[in-house]
C-alpha positions as CSV (number, residue, x, y, z in Angstrom):
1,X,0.0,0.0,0.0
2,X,3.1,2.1,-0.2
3,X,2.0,3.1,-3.7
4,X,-1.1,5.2,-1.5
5,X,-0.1,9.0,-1.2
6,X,0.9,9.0,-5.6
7,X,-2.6,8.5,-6.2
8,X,-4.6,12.0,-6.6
9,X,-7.4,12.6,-4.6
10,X,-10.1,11.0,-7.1
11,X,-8.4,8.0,-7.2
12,X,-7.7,7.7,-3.7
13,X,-11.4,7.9,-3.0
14,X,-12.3,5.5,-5.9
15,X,-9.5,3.1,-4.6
16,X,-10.8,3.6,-1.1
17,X,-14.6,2.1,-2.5
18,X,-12.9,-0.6,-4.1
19,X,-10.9,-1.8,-1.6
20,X,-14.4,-1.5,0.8
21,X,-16.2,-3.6,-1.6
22,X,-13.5,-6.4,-1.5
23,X,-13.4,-6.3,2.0
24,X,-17.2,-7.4,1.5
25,X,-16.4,-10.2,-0.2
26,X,-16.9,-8.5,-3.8
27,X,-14.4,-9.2,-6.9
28,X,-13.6,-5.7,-8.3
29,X,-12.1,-4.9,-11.3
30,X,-11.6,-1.5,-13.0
31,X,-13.7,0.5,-15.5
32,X,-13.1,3.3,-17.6
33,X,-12.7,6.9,-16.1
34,X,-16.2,8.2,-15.9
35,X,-17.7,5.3,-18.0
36,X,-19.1,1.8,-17.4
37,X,-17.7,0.2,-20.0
38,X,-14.3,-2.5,-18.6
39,X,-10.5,-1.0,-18.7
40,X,-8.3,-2.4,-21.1
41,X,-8.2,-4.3,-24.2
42,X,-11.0,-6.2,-26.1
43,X,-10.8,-9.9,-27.1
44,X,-11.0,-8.7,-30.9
45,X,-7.9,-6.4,-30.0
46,X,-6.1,-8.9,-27.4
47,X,-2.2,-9.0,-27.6
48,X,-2.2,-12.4,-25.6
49,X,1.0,-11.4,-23.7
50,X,1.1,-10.3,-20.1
51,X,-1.9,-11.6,-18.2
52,X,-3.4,-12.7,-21.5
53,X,-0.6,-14.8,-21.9
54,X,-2.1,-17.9,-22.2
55,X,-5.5,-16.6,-23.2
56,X,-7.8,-13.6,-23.3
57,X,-8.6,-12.9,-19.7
58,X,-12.2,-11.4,-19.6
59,X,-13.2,-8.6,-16.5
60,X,-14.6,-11.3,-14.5
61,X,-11.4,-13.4,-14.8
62,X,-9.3,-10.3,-13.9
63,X,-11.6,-9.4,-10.8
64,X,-10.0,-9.7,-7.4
65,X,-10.3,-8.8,-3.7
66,X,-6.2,-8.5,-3.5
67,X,-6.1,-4.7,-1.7
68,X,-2.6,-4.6,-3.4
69,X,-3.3,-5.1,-6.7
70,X,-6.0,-3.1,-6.5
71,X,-3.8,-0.1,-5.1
72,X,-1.6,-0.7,-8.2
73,X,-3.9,-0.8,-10.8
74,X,-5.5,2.9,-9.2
75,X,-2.3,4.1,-9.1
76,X,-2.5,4.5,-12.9
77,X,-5.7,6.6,-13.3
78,X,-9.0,7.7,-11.6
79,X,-10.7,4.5,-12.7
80,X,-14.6,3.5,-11.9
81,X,-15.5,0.4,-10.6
82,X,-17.0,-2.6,-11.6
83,X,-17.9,-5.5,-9.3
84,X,-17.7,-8.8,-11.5
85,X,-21.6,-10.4,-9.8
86,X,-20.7,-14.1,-10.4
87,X,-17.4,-15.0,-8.3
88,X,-18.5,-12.2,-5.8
89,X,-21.7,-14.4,-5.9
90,X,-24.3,-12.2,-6.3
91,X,-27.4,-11.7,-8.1
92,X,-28.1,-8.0,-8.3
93,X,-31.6,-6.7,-10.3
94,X,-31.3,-4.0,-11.9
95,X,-34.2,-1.7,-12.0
96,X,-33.8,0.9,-15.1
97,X,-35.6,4.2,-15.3
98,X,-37.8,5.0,-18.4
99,X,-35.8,5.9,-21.8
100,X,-37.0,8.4,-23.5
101,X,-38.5,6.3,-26.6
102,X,-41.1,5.2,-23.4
103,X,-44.8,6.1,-23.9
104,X,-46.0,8.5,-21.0
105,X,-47.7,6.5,-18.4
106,X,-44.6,3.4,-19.3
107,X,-43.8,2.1,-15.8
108,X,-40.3,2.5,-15.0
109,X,-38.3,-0.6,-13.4
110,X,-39.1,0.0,-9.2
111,X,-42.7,0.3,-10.1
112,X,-42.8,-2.7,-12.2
113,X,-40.6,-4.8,-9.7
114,X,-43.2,-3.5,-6.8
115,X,-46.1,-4.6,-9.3
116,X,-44.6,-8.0,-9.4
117,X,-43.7,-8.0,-5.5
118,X,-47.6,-7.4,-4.9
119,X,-48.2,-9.9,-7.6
120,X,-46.4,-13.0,-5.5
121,X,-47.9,-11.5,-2.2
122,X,-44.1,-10.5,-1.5
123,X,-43.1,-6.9,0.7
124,X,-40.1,-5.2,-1.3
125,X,-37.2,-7.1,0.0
126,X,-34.9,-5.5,2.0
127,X,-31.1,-5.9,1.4
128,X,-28.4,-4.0,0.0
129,X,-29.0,-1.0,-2.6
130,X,-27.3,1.4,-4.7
131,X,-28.6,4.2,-6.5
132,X,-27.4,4.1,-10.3
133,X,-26.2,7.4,-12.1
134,X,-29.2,7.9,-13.8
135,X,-31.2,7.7,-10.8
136,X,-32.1,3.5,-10.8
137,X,-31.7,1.0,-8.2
138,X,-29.3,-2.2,-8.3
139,X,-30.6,-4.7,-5.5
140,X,-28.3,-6.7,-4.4
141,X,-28.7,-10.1,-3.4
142,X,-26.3,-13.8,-2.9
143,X,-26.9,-16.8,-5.0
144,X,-28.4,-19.6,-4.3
145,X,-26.4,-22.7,-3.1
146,X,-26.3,-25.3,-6.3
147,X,-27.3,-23.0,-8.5
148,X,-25.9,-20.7,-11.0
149,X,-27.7,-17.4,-12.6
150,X,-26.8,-16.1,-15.0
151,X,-27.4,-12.2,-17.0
152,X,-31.2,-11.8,-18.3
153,X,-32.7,-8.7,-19.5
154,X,-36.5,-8.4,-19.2
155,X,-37.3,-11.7,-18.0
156,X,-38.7,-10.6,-14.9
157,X,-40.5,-7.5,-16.5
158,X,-39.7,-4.1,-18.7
159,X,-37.2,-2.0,-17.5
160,X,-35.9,-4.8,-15.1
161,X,-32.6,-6.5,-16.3
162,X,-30.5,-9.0,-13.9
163,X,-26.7,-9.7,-13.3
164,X,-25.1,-12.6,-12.2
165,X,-22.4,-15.1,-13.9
166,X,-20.6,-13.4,-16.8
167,X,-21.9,-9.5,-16.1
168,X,-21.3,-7.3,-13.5
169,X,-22.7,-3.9,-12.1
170,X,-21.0,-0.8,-11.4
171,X,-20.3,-0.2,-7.6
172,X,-20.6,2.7,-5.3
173,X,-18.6,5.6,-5.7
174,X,-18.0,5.5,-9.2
175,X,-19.4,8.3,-11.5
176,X,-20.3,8.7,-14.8
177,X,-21.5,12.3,-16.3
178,X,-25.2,11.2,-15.4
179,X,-24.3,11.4,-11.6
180,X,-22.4,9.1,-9.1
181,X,-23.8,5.4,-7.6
182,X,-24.5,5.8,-4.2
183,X,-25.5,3.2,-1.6
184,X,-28.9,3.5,-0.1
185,X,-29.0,0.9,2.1
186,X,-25.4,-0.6,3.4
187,X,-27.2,-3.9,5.0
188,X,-25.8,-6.9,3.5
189,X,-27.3,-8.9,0.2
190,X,-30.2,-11.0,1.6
191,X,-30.8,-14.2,0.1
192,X,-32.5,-14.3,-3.3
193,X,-36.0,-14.7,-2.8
194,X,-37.6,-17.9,-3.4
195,X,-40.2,-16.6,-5.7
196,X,-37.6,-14.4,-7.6
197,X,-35.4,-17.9,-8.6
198,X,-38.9,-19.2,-9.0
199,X,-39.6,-16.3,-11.8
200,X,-36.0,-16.5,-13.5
201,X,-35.5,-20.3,-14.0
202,X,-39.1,-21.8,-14.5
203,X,-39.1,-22.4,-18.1
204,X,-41.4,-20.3,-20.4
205,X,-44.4,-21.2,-20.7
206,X,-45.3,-21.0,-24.9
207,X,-47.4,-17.8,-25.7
208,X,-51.3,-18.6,-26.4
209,X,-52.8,-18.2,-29.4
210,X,-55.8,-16.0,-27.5
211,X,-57.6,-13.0,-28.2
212,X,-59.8,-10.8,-26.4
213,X,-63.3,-10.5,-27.3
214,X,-64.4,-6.8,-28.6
215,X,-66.1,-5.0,-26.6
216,X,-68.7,-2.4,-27.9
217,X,-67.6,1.1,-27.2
218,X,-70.1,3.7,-25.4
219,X,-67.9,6.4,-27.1
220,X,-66.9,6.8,-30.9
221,X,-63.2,6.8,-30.8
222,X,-60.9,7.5,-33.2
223,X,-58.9,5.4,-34.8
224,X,-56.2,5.4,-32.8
225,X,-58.1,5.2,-29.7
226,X,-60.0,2.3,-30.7
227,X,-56.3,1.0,-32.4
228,X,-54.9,1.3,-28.8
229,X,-57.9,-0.7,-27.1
230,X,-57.2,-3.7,-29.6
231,X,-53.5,-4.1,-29.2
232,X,-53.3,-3.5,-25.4
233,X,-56.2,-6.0,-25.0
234,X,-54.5,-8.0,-27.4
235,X,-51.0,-8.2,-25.6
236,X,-53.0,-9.3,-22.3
237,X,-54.6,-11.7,-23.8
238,X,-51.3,-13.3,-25.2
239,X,-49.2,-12.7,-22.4
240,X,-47.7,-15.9,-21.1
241,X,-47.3,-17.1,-17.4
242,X,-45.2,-14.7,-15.6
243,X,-46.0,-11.2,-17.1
244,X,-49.4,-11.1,-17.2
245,X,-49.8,-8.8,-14.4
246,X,-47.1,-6.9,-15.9
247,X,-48.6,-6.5,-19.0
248,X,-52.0,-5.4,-17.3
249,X,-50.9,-3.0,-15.2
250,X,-49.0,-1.5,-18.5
251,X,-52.1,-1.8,-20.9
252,X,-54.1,0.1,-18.0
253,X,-51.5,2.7,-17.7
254,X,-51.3,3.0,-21.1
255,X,-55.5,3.8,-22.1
256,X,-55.7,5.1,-18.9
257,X,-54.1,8.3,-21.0
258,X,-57.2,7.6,-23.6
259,X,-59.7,7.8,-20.7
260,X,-58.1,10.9,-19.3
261,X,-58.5,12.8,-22.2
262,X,-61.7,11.4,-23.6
263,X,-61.1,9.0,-26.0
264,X,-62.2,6.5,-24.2
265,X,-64.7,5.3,-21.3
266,X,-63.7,3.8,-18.5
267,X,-65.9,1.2,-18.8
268,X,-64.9,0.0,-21.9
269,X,-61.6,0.0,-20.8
270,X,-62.2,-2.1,-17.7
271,X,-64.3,-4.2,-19.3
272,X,-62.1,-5.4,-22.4
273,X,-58.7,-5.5,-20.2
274,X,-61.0,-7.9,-17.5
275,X,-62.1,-10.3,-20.6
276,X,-58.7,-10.0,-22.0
277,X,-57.3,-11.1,-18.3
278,X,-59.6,-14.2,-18.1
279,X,-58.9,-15.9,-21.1
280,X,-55.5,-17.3,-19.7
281,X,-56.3,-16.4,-15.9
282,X,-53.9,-17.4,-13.3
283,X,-55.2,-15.6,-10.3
284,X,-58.7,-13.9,-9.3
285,X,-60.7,-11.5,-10.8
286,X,-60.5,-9.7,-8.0
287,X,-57.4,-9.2,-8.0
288,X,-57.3,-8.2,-11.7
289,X,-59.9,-5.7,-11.4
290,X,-57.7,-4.6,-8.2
291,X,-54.8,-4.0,-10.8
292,X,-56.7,-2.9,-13.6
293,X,-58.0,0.0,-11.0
294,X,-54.3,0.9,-9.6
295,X,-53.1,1.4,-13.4
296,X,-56.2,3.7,-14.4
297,X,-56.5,5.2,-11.4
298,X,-52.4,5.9,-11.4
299,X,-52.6,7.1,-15.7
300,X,-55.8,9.4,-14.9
301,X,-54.0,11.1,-12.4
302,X,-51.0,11.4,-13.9
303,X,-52.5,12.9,-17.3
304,X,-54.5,15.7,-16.9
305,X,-57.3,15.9,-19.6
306,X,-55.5,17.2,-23.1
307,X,-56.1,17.8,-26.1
308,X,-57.5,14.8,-28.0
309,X,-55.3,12.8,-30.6
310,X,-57.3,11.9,-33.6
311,X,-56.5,9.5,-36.6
């Protein structure tokens, strides 16, 4: 550690996170100054010399917990942080904000991940957190024994992604020019939730070939309203085990904008999403019509009457 007092101040405080995520357990491994993307060479661009000697050694190969090689590589620049998931054994979720491509009313990745909590009768689990640079959550949790996850991206729902063998996250303390990751909770990783290894290794289930019925409308919409009530209804319908209360609560948010400016009654829109929701039902209609209600209810208030879109 005699290598401390050449580092500038930047670094020593990025070294100083690294070395307190190893001292957790956690395999770090540096990134690029005020980025997320790995240090060093590519395996397209690898000189296989040095440490690649006998082979292209990947970020989570190069990951360590050694305080002194971590001091040596910090030494060199103001590096971020990246915390390779699998050896550290973690599973960390990864709940994304909205993109702006999102439709207004597009649940963002905390609200979808609460959604599914309610939907497996679940609280929000409690363990380690980070807030991301663009103003996310990563939840951090530890692996199950015997089994090995790996990286998905939506399989849980939108907007929720998931790192484990071959990925990792970017730690506390690391910045990028959208802001710095910051921990929110410093408790340790809890266990991964039963029902979350549930939703991430069950195998998928084969998407129906269902439809919802049409429903007459009380209004004349336009074409684009009435456009909107088919394909929302339409995705419900089809939705296979796992997202289907996902996809609800996003087809109510969605005409939920339609009802709030007119385009659509409320009626019809509960109406076609419940018939849509009980062709392939898994749970109550109860509690459909409960989440049906949160995702108009939510859209309506959220979208103040506008000026109505027509075809």
């Amino acid at each position: 550690m005699s290598d401390l007092p050449t580092i500038d101040l930047p670094g020593l405080d990025l070294l100083a996170h690294a070395v307190a995520a190893a001292e957790r357990g956690w395999h770090v491994f540096p990134l690029r100054p005020s980025d997320k993307r790995p240090a060093g060479h590519a395996d397209a661009r690898c000189p296989e010399t040095g440490r690649c000697a006998g082979g292209h050694k990947t970020p989570e190969q190069r990951a360590t917990t050694d305080p002194d090689l971590l001091a040596a590589a910090w030494t060199h620049a103001p590096y971020n942080i990246g915390i390779a998931t699998g050896p550290s054994g973690l599973l960390v979720v990864d709940l994304d904000t909205l993109k702006p491509t999102d439709e207004k009313g597009t649940p963002d990745g905390v609200t979808t991940f609460e959604a599914l909590c309610e939907r497996a009768g679940q609280a929000v689990p409690l363990t380690h957190r980070v807030r991301t640079a663009r103003g996310g959550m990563h939840l951090y949790f530890t692996q199950p024994d015997g089994v090995r996850l790996g990286n998905t991206a939506g399989r849980l729902g939108r907007h929720i992604d998931t790192r484990g063998w071959g990925g990792y996250v970017v730690a506390p303390g690391s910045h990028t020019p959208n802001g710095t990751y910051e921990v929110l909770d410093s408790r340790p990783p809890a266990p991964l939730p039963d029902w979350i290894l549930e939703c991430l290794t069950a195998r998928p289930q084969p998407v129906q070939a269902a439809s919802a019925p049409p429903v007459p409308l009380t209004l004349r919409a336009s074409r684009y309203a009435a456009a909107a009530l088919r394909n929302e209804t339409a995705n419900v319908a089809r939705a296979a085990d796992g997202t289907r209360n996902v996809t609800l609560l996003n087809a109510a948010r969605a005409l939920g904008r339609l009802v709030a400016s007119g385009d659509l009654a409320r009626q019809d829109v509960e109406e076609a999403l419940r018939s849509a929701a009980a062709g392939n039902a898994t749970q109550s209609q109860r509690y459909y019509d409960d989440v049906i209600n949160r995702g108009l209810d939510w859209s309506i208030a959220h979208n103040p009457a506008g000026a109505r879109r027509t075809a």
